[in-house]
C-alpha positions in Angstrom: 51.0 8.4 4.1 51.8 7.7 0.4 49.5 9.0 -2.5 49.7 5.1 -4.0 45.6 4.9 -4.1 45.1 7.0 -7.8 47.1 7.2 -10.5 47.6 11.1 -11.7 45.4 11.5 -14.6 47.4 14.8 -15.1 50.9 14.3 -14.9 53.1 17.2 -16.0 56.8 17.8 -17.2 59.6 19.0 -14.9 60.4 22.6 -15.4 63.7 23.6 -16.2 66.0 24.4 -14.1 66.8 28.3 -13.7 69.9 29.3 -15.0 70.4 32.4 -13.2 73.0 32.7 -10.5 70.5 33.7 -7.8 71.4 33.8 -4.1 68.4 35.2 -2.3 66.1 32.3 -1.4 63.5 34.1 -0.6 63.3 35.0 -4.7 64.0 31.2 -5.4 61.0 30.1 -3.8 58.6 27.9 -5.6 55.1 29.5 -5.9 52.3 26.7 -6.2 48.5 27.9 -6.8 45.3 25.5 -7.9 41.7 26.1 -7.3 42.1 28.5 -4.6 44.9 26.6 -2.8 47.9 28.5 -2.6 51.4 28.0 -0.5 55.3 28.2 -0.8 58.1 25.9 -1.2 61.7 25.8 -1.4 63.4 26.5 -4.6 63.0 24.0 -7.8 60.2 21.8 -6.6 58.1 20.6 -8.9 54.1 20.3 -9.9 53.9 16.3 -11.0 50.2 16.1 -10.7 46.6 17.6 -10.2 43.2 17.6 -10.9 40.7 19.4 -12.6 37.8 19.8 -9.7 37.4 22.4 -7.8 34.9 21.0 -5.0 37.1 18.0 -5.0 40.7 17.5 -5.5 44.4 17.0 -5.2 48.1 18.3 -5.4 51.7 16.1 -5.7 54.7 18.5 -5.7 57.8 16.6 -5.4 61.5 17.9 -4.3 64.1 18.8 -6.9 67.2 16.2 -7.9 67.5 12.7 -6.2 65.0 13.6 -2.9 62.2 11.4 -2.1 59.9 14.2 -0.9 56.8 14.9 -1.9 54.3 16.7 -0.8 50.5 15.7 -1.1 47.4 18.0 -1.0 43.9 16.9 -1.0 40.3 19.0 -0.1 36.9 18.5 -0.3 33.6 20.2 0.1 32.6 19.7 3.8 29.4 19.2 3.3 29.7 16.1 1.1 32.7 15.2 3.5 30.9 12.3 5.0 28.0 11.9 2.3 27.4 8.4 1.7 24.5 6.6 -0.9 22.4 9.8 -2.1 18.6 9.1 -1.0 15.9 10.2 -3.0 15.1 12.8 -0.1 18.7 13.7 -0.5 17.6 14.6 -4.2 13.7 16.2 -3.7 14.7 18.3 -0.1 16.6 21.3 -1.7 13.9 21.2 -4.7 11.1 22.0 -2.4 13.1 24.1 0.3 13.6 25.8 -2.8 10.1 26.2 -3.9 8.8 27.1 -0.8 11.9 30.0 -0.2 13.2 27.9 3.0 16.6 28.2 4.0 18.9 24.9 4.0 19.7 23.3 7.4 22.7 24.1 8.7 25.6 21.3 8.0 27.6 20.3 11.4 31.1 20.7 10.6 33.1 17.6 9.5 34.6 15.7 12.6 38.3 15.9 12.1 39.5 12.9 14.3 37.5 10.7 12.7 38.2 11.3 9.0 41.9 11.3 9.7 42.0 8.2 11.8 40.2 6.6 9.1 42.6 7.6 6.5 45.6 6.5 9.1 43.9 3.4 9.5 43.4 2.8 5.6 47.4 3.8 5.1 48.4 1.5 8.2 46.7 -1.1 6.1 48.7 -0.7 2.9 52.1 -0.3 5.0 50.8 -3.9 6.3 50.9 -5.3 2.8 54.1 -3.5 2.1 55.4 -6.0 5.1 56.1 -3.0 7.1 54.2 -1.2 9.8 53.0 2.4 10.3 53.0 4.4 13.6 51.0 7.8 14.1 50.4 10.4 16.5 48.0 13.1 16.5 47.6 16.4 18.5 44.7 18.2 20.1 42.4 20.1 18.1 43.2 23.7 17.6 41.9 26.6 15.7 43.8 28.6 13.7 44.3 31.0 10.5 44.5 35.1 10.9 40.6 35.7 12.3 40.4 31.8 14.0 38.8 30.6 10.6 40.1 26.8 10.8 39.7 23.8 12.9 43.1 21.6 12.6 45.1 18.8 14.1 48.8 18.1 13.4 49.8 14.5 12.8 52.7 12.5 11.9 53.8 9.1 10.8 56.9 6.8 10.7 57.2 3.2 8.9 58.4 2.6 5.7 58.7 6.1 5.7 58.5 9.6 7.6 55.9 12.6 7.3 54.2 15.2 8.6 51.0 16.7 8.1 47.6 18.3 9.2 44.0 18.2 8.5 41.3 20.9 9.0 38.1 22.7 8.0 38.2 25.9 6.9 34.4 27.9 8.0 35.2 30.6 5.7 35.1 28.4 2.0 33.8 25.3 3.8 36.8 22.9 2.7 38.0 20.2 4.4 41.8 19.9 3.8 44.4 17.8 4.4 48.2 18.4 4.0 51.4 16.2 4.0 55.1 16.3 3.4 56.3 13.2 2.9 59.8 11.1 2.7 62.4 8.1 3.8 63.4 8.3 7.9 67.2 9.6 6.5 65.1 13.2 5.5 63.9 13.9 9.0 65.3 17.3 9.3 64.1 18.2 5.8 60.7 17.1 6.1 60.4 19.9 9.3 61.8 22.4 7.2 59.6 22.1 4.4 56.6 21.3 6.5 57.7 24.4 8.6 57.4 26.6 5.5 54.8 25.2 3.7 52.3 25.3 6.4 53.0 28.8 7.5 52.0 29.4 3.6 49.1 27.3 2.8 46.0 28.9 2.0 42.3 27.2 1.3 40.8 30.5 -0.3 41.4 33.4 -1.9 41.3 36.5 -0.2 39.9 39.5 -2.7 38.2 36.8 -4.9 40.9 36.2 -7.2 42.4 32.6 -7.1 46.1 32.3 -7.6 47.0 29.8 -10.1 50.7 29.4 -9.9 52.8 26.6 -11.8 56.5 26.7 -13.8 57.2 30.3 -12.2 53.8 31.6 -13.6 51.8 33.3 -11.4 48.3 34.7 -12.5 45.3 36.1 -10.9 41.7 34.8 -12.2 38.3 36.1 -10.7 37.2 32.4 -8.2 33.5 32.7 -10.4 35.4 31.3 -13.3 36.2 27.8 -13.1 39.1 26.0 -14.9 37.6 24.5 -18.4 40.9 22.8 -20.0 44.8 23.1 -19.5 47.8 22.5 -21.5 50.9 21.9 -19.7 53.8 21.5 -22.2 57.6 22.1 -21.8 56.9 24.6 -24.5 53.5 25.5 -24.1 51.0 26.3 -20.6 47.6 27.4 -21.6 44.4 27.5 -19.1 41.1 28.4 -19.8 38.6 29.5 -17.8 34.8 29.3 -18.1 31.9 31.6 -16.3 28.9 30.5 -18.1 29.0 32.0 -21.5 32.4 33.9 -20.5 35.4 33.0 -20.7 39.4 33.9 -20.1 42.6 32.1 -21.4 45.6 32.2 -20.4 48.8 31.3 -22.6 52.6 31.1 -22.3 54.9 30.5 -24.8 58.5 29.4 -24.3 61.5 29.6 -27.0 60.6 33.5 -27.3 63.5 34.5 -29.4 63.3 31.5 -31.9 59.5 32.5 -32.4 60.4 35.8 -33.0 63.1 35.3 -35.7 60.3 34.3 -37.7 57.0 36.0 -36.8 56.5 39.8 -35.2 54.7 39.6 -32.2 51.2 40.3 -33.5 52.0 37.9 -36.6 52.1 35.1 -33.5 49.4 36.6 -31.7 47.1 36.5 -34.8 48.1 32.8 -35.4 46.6 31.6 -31.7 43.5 33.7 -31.2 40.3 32.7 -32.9 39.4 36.1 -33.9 40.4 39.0 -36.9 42.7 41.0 -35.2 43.2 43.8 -37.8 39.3 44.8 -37.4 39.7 45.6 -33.3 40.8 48.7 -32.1 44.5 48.0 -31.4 46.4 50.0 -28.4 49.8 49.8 -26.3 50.2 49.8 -22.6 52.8 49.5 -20.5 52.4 47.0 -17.7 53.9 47.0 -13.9 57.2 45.0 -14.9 58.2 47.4 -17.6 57.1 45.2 -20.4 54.9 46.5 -23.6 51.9 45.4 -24.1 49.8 45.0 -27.3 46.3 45.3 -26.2 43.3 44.4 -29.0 39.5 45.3 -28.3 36.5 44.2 -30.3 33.0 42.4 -30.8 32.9 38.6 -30.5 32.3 36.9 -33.8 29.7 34.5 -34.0 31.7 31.0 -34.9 33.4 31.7 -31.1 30.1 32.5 -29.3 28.7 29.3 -30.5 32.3 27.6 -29.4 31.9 29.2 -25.7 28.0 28.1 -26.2 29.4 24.6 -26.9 32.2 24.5 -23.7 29.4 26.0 -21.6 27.1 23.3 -22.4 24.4 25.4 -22.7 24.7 27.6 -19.9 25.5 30.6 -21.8 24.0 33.5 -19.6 25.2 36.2 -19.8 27.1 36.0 -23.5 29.9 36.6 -24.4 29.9 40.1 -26.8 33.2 41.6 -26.3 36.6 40.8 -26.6 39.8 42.0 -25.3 42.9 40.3 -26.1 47.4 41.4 -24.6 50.4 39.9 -25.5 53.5 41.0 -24.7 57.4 39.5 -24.5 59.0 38.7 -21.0 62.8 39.2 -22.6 63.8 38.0 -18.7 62.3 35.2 -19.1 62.3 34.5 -22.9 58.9 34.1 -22.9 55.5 35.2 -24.7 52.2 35.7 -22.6 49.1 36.2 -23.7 45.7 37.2 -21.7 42.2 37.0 -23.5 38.9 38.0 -22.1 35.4 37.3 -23.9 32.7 38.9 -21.6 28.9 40.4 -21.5 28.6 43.7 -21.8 27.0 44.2 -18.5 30.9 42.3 -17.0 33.3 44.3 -15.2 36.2 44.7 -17.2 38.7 42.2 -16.3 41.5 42.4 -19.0 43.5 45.1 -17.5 43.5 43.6 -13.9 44.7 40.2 -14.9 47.7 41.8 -17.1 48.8 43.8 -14.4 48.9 40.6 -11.2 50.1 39.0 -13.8 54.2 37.7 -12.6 55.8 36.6 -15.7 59.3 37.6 -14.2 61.1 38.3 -10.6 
């Protein structure tokens, strides 16, 4: 079942490849995290695409070196799963539910068959024009996860190709998911493997309400009320920023961390990406859990950044950001610089030292 319909409106490099001489596999492992989906692959795959929605979305991780698979995410909101034309009831109903302190009606979960023998049906058709033919099997209906959260069925597919997959609804987040490894009839074996692993891995939801968000051997840790504002994936450069109304946290990582450092200190480069006057915060050191030194700023927002928050918020910029807190420190394992920055309202929990600490810059 191809991903042939979209073309990836965020395409990303390759990572390099590691040149450690590392033998345990289990360290190797490639750690993929978007939007509150979360699972394990073998070692060197790649993130080639995603997008930036978290009610609606996608995943393409493909397999390192000359290997044709791939493997495809995709969720949804249940409740708009099988949404067609919105009526102007559709519009008015939650408005005077709303005004009139009524609950919503309960939404009947999504029926899996159906969806995934439509999408069968709509890949059978483009295997058609490909002058080839696809042939699928599907298995019962099962529930699943650690406390029976899911609804799933296993499929699989052959023509023009070979995969495996599943689709189901989670009742804990409400997504509807569905999840393929895919490749040529020559990668059987390999396709169980990684199907093997990466469903015994994939999550829909975050467990202590921080999402994962995992690419290039990054792994951070952001509270799942901020949504994902802008990214920059460069070779060189990964920065993602997060917005909760008129909050917001950024994460950066530099590569190249020596070079850098022949010619600035660390708080000369810090200084150069932050938006803010550094020398008037309260300035501190801490050590984090991997060993590494951390210089830690802490001051008051100025007001040319709360009007750019203002700005990215569109408006919405309850409760305001008043107080900043800003670490960078140098993974020399890595030969990289991170950098977390928090702008919150006063009333916020403090999040600056939790996301430096889950942060995995190194194994």
């Amino acid at each position: 079942m191809a991903d042939t319909a979209q073309p990836a409106p965020n395409a990303v490099p390759r990572p390099r490849k590691r040149q450690e001489d590392e033998t345990d596999e289990a360290v190797q492992q490639t750690v993929i995290g978007w939007q509150g989906i979360r699972f394990k692959l073998p070692p060197e795959w790649s993130l080639t695409s995603f997008s930036m929605e978290k009610e609606s979305g996608y995943l393409r991780v493909n397999a390192p070196g000359e290997s044709a698979l791939t493997v495809q995410i995709r969720w949804q909101d249940a409740s708009t799963s099988s949404r067609q034309i919105r009526t102007l009831y559709d519009v008015l109903a939650p408005r005077v539910r709303k005004l009139f302190k009524r609950p919503s009606p309960p939404v009947p979960p999504p029926e899996l068959k159906k969806v995934l023998e439509k999408v069968l049906k709509d890949t059978a058709k483009s295997a058609r024009k490909a002058g080839g033919a696809l042939e699928s099997s599907l298995k019962p209906e099962r529930v699943e996860g650690e406390n029976g959260e899911r609804t799933a069925i296993a499929f699989q597919y052959s023509g023009g190709g070979k995969g495996q997959g599943k689709i189901w609804h989670c009742h804990t987040c409400n997504r509807l998911v569905i999840a393929q490894i895919a490749g040529i009839q020559r990668e059987s074996n390999a396709i169980q493997s990684v199907a093997a692993q990466l469903f015994a891995t994939l999550y829909d939801h975050s467990s202590d309400g921080f999402d994962l968000w995992a690419l290039f051997g990054m792994q951070a840790y952001v509270p799942e009320s901020f949504r994902l504002h802008t990214q920059r994936v460069f070779s060189g450069h990964l920065r993602l920023v997060f917005l909760r109304n008129g909050e917001k946290i950024v994460i950066d990582r530099w590569g190249l961390a020596d070079t850098t450092l022949k010619r600035f200190q660390l708080e000369e480069w810090f200084q150069i990406n932050v938006p803010l006057a550094l020398k008037r915060m309260e300035k501190t050191e801490e050590t984090l859990a991997r060993g590494h030194s951390a210089l830690v700023y802490k001051g008051a927002v100025n007001m040319p950044e709360k009007a750019r928050i203002f700005r990215e918020a569109r408006g919405l910029a309850l409760p305001l950001a008043t107080l900043y807190e800003g670490g960078v420190w140098h993974c020399v394992e890595e030969n990289k610089i991170y950098a977390v920055q928090t702008y919150l309202g006063r009333k916020s929990e403090p999040l600056m030292q939790q996301i430096m600490t889950r942060c995995l810059c190194h194994l």
